[in-house]
C-alpha positions as CSV (number, residue, x, y, z in Angstrom):
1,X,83.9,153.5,133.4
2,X,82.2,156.8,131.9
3,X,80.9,157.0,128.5
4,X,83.6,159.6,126.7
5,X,81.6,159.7,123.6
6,X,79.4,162.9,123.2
7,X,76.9,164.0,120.9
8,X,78.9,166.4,119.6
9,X,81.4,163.8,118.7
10,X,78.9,161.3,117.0
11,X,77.9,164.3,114.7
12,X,81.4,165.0,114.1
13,X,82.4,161.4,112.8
14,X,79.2,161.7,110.7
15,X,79.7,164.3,109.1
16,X,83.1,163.3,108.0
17,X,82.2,160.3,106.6
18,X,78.8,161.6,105.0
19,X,81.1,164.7,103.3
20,X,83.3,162.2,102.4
21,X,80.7,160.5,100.4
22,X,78.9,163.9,98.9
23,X,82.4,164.4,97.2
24,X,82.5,161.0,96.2
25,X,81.2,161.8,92.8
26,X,83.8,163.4,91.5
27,X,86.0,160.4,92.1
28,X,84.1,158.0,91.1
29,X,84.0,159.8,87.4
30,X,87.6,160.2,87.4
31,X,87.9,156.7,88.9
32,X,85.3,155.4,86.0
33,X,86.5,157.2,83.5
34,X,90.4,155.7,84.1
35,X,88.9,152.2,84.3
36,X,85.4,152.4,82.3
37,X,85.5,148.6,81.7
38,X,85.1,147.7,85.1
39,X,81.8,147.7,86.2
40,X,81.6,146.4,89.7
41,X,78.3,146.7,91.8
42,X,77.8,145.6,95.3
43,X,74.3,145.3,97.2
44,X,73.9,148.6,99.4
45,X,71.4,146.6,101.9
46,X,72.7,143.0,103.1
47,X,74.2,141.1,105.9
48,X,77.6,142.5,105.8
49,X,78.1,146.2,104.6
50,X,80.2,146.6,101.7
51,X,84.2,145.9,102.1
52,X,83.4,143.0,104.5
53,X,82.8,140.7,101.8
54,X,84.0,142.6,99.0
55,X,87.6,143.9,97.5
56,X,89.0,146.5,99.6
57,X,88.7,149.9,97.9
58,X,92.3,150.7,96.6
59,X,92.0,155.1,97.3
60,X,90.0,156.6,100.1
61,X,89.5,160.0,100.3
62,X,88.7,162.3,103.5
63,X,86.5,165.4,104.0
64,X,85.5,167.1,107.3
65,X,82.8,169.5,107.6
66,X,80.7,171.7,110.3
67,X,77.4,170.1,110.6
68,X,75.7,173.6,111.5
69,X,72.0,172.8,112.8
70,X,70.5,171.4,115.9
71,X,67.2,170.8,113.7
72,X,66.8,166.9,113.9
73,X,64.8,167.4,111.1
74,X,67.7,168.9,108.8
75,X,69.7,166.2,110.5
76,X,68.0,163.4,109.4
77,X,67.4,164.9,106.0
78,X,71.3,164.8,105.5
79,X,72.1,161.4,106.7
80,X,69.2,160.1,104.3
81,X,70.6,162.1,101.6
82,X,73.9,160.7,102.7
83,X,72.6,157.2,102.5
84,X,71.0,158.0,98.6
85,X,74.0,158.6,97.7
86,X,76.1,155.7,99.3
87,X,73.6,153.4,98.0
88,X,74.0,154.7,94.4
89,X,77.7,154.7,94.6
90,X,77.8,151.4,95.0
91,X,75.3,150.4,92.3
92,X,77.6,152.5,90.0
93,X,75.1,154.9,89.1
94,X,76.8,157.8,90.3
């Protein structure tokens, strides 16, 4: 059976979810701002990834954007931004 995942596609799904998380911030304040005496943090780095383990997240929120480069460089720059900010999030410190 052929593979009927591409490149393109892979970059695609990352990008969702890595936009997803760049405009996490500004749900998170109205999220920690509406419940400011909760002050849950989860490890970023562990067996299981957050959610596994965890409490399910009760909102989710969905943002799709053109990753426009071919630089792997600029790629890899994003997805470790990406990951900054993902581990942040879920030490609160966003």
């Amino acid at each position: 059976m052929a593979d009927t995942h591409s490149r393109r596609d892979f970059l695609k799904n990352t990008a969702l979810v890595g936009a997803g998380l760049l405009s996490a911030p500004t749900f998170a304040l109205e999220s920690r701002q509406l419940s400011s005496h909760v002050q849950n943090q989860y490890p970023f780095y562990g067996q299981h990834q957050a959610g596994i383990v965890t409490p399910a997240q009760k909102h989710i929120y969905f943002l799709v954007l053109d990753l426009d480069t071919t630089y792997i460089v600029k790629v890899k720059a994003i997805f470790q931004t990406w990951t900054n900010y993902s581990r942040n999030l879920t030490q609160g410190k966003m």
